[in-house]
N, C-alpha and C positions, 0 to 999 in steps of 0.2 A: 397564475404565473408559473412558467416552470425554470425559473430561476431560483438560487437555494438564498435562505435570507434568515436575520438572527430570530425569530419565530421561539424557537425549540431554547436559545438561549434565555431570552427573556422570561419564558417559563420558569425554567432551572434558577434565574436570580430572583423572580417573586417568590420563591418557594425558601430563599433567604442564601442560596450557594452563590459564592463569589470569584469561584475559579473554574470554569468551565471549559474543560477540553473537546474538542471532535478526534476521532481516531480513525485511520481509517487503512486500510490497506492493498495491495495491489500485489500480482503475480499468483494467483490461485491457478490458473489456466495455460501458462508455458511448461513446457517442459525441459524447460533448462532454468539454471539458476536457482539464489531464494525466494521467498516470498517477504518482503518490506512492509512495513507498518509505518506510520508516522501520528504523533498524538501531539496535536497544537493548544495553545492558549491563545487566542485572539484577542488582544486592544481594543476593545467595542468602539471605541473613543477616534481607535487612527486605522481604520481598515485600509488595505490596499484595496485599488479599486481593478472590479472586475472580475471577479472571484468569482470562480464555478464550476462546477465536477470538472476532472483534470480530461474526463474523456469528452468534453465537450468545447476545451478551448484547442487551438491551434499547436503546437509544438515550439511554434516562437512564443505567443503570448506565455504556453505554461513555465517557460527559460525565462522571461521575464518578471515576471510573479513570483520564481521561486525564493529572489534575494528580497523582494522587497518583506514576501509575510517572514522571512527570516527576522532581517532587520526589526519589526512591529511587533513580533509576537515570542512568545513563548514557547518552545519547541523540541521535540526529540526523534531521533531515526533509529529502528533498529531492523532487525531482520531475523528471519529460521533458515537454517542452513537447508540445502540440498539435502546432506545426511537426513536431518530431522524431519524433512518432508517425508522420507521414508520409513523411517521408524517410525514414526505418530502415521499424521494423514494430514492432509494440505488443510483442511480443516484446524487442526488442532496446532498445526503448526502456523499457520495465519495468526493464530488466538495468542500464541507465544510471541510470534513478531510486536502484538498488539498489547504484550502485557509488558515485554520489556520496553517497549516505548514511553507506556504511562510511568513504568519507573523509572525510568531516565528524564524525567522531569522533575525540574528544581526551581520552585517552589511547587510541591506537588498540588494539583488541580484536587477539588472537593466534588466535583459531578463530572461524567462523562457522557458525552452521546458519541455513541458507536454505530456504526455504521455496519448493518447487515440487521439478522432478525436475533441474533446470539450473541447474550454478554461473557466470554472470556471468565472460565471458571476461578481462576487463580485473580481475579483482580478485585481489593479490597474497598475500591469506592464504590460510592450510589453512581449506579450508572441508568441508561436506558439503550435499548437496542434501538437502532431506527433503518426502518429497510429503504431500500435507496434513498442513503443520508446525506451522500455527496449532492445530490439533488434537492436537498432542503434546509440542511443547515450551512453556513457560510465556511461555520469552524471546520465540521467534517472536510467541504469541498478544500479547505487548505491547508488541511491532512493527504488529503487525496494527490496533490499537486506535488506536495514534499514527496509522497513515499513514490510518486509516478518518477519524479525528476531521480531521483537515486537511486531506482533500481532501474532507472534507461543506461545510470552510467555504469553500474557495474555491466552490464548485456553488454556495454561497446567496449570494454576492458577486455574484457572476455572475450568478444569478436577477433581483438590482436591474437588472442592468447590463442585461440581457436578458429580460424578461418574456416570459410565453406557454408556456413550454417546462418550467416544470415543476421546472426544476433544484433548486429550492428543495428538493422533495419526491425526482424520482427522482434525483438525482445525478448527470445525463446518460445514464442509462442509458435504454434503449430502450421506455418505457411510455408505454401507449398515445396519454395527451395530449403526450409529447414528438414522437412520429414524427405524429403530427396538424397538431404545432404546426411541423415542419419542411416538411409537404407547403402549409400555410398563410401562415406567416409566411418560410418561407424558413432560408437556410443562414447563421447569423453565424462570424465569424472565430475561435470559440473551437468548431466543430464537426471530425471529424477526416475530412478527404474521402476519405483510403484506405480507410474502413469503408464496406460497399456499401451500404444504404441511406443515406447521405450521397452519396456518388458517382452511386447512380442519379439522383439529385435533381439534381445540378447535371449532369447528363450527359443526360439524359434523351433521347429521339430526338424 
């Protein structure tokens, strides 16, 4: 099946852990905006039903799901700025969206499954990396959903604040009217200049 399912959890609780988070994050690839993490605890007991990587449900069903795993689960959102995308690398600042999330969890989780092939250097629990996790564990995929849902709304925040770019629609990501709308209107303070079509723009010879 290529549905994600408690698999990976079940492990982690035969092995004696009783709080098990998925983490997972979104926005590695626009060039605008942060990058979002969200690190859940799941209810084995009261799942919401229909859970699955957030790039594979509808944009209604994901607005639907995002109150109900609120509601059930255990939950935290955080994010790395634009700034710190630049200063680190989208890389290292994903890790940081990824770490302040697990600590903004209260009661804090004893195991995590992360989602990508890399655990987050600064994070103090037993974790495991797990490469397309959205895809396999249930927890990750509604990680995936929180941090999708919240970093659509900052994009449409944004989109008031900054017309022309699209954000509303791509999310900062690089489609066709946003890199149009950069070669047109220009570089705003919420673009990330380390990404090279931003950089060639404001560099340009």
């Amino acid at each position: 099946m290529d549905t994600p399912d408690l698999s990976l959890e079940q492990v982690a609780l035969s092995r004696g852990y009783t709080r098990i988070a998925g983490v997972d994050e979104v926005g590695r690839g626009p060039l605008a905006g942060p990058v979002t993490a969200a690190a859940v605890v799941l209810d084995l007991a009261a799942l919401p039903e229909g859970l699955n990587d957030s790039k594979k449900l509808t944009p209604r069903r994901r607005a639907a799901l995002e109150p109900e795993i609120m509601a059930r689960a255990c939950y935290a959102v955080a994010h790395a700025s634009v700034e710190e995308i630049d200063h680190h690398n989208i890389l290292r600042a994903s890790h940081l969206a990824m770490e302040r999330a697990v600590a903004a969890l209260d009661p804090q989780p004893d195991y995590l499954l992360i989602d990508g092939n890399l655990i987050p250097r600064d994070l103090r629990i037993p974790a495991e990396a797990v490469v397309k996790g959205d895809g396999r564990s249930l927890s990750i995929a509604a990680a995936s959903i929180l941090a999708k849902e919240a970093r659509d709304r900052i994009m449409v925040d944004l989109a008031q604040q900054f017309p022309g770019y699209g954000w509303e629609r791509n999310a900062g990501y690089p489609s066709k009217q946003h890199r149009e709308a950069l070669i047109k209107i220009g570089v705003t303070p919420h673009h990330r200049r380390s990404f090279k079509p931003v950089h060639n723009i404001l560099y340009q010879e």
